[in-house]
C-alpha positions in Angstrom: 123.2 111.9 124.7 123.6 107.8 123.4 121.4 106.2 121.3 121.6 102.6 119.8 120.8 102.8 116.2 120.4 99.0 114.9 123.1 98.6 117.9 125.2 100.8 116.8 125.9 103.9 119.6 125.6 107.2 118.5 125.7 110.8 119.7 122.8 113.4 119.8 121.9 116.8 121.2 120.0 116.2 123.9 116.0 117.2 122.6 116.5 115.6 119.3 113.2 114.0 117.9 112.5 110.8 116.4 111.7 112.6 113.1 115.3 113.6 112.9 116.7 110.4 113.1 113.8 109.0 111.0 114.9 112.1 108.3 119.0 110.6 108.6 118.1 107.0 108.0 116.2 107.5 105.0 118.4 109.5 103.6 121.3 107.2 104.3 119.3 103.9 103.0 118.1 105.6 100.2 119.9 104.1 97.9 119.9 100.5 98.6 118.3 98.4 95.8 115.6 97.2 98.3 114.6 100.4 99.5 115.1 101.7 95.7 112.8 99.2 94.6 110.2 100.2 97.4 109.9 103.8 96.7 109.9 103.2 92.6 107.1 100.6 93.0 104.9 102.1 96.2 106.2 105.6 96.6 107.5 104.8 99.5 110.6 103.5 101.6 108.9 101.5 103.7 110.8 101.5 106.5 109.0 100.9 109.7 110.8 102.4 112.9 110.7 100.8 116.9 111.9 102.3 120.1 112.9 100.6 123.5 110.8 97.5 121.6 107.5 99.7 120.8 106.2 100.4 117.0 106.2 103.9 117.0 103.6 105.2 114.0 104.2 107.8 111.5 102.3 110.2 113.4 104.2 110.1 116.4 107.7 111.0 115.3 107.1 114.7 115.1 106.5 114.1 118.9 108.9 111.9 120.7 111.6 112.9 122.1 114.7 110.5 122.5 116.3 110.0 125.4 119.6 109.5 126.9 120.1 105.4 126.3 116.8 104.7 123.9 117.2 102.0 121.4 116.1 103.0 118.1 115.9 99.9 115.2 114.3 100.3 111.7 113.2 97.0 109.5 112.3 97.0 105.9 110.1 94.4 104.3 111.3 91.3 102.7 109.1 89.4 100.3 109.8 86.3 99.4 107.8 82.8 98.5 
């Protein structure tokens, strides 16, 4: 099945959860200075994840399952003054 990532199209067995997806991108982002900086001074990455336009909470990832044509985005916090 075809997801959008961040626009980008990509390929997935059909069943795959959020989580999974959610487990790829952090490990693929993990070692950008912003997200570097994140986790050394929170713990944490961060990185907040929306689907077809809806926020979709920590606690739901385990359960949604994507679908064929979903559009999955992540953001990551700026700061600035």
């Amino acid at each position: 099945m075809k997801v959008s990532l961040n626009c980008k199209e990509r390929e997935f067995e059909p069943g795959t959860r959020l989580i999974e997806v959610v487990n790829l991108i952090r490990e693929t982002k993990k070692n950008e200075p912003v997200i570097r900086l994140l986790i050394e001074k929170t713990g944490q990455d961060q990185l907040v994840f929306v689907v077809n336009g809806r926020l979709v909470r920590p606690p739901e990832y385990d359960d949604l399952e994507l679908q064929d044509g979903d559009d999955v985005r992540w953001l990551h916090p700026f700061f600035g003054g």
